[in-house]
N, C-alpha and C positions, 0 to 999 in steps of 0.2 A: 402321455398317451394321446394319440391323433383318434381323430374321429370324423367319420364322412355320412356324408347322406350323399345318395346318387338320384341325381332326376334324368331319369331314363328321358323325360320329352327332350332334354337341350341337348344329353351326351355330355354333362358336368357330374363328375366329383366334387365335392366341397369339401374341405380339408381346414379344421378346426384345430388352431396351434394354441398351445397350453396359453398365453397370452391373449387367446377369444378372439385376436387376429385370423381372418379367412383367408385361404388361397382355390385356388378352383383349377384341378386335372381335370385337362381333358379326356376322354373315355375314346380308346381304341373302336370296342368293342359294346353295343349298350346292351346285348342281350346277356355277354356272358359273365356282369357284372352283375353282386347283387347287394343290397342292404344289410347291414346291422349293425347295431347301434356299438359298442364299441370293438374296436381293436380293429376295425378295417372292414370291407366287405367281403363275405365270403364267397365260394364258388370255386371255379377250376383256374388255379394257378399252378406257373410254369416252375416245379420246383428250383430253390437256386443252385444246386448244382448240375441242373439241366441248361437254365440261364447261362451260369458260367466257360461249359462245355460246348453250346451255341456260339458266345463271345470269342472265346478263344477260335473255334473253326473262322469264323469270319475277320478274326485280326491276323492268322495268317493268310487267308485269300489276300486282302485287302495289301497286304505288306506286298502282294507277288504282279500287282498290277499298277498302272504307271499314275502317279498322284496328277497328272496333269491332261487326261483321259476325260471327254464332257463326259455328263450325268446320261447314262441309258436309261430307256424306260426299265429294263430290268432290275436296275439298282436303284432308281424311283421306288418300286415295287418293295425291294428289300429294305430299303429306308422305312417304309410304312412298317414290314413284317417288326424290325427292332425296336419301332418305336411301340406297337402293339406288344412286344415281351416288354417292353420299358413299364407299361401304363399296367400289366399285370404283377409286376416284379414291386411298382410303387404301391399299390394299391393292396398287395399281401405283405406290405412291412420292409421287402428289400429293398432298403433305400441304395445301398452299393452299387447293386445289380444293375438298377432302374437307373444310375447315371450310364453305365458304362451303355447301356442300349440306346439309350436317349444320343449319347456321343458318337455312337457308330451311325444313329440315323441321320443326324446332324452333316457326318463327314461323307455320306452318300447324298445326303439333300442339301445343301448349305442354308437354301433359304424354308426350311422346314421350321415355321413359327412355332405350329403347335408343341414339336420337340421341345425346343429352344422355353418356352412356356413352363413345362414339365418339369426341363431338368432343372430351371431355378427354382421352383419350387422343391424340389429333391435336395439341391445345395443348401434351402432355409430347414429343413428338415433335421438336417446332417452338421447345421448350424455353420456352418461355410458361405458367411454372407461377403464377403468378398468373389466369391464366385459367383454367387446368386446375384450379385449385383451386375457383375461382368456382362451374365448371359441375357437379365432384365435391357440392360442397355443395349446388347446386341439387337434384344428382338422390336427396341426404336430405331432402328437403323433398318429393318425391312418394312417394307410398305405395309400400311395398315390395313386389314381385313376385318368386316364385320363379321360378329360373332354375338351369342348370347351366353352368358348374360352381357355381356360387355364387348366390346372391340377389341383386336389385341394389342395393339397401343396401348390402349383402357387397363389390360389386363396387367399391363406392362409397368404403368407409374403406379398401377395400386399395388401391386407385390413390390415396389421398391419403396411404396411410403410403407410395407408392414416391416423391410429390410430397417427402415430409419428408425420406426418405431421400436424395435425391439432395441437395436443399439442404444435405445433413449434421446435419440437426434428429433425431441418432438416437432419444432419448428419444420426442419427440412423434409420430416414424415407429412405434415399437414400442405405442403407444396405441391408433394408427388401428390397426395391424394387431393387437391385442386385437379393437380392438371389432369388427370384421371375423370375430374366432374367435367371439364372443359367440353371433355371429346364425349362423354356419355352423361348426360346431364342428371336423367335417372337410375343410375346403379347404384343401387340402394345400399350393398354394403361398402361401397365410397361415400355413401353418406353417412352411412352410422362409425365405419372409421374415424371419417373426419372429425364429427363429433363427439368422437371420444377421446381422439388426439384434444381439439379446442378446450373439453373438460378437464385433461389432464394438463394444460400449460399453463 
């Protein structure tokens, strides 16, 4: 069972994996997210076969236009819209849904971090840490942007030290979450990881 607390002041989710390992969604939307204590937040979500019937309309557009066409502000714009069904679709339990939105916002934005954020934490979800590893690495390959709680670099080797840690790679879990303290010296739960990782080796 996942469990989230939302703080409306930073626009984080917090995402609590049966292993007491955190990841942190970011939030589309902070008004129309809400609290409760388990089984996710309630409020108005996008049902999934509305999600799906969305998906689908926009992967035939998408098939019918040329893959090598720059980024319009208008599909700027739609990148944000799928990423916002993404963070509604994760955040109500569809984890399926919320990759496929997260990937269409992706293939409209390329360098869209927040997505990219999202979906690996959707593939640790889904327990597809070979993907979630993929998309962590991807999102070190875009320039870094400050954010709270953490940077998204930051955000970047701590959901790959929870990727190590769950595999049981304690050593190489405790490295990601160095380099993690590196760039954000205070992000507290890179530190209580850490040392839990240290405890556990």
């Amino acid at each position: 069972m996942l469990f989230y607390t939302l703080f409306n002041q930073i626009g984080y989710t917090t995402v609590y994996y049966p292993d007491c390992s955190v990841g942190f969604i970011q939030l589309a939307d902070r008004q129309r997210l809400s609290t409760q204590q388990t089984g996710g937040p309630s409020g108005s979500f996008v049902p999934s076969f509305q999600l799906q019937q969305v998906l689908a309309q926009s992967a035939t557009q998408s098939d019918s236009q040329s893959a090598t066409q720059p980024t319009t502000q208008s599909e700027t714009q739609s990148a944000q819209s799928f990423y916002d069904l993404g963070v509604e679709a994760q955040t109500a339990g569809q984890i399926q849904a919320a990759v496929q939105a997260y990937q269409q916002a992706i293939d409209l934005e390329p360098n869209f971090d927040a997505a990219y954020i999202n979906l690996g934490l959707a593939f640790i979800q889904l327990a597809q840490f070979d993907k979630a590893w993929n998309t962590f690495q991807q999102v070190l390959t875009l320039p870094d942007r400050p954010e709270r709680p953490a940077s998204i670099h930051t955000l970047a080797h701590y959901n790959l030290a929870i990727i190590l840690n769950r595999q049981g790679k304690l050593n190489e879990a405790m490295t990601e979450a160095q380099k993690a303290l590196e760039i954000t010296p205070d992000f507290e739960k890179a530190q209580q990881l850490l040392r839990q990782l240290q405890s556990s080796s």
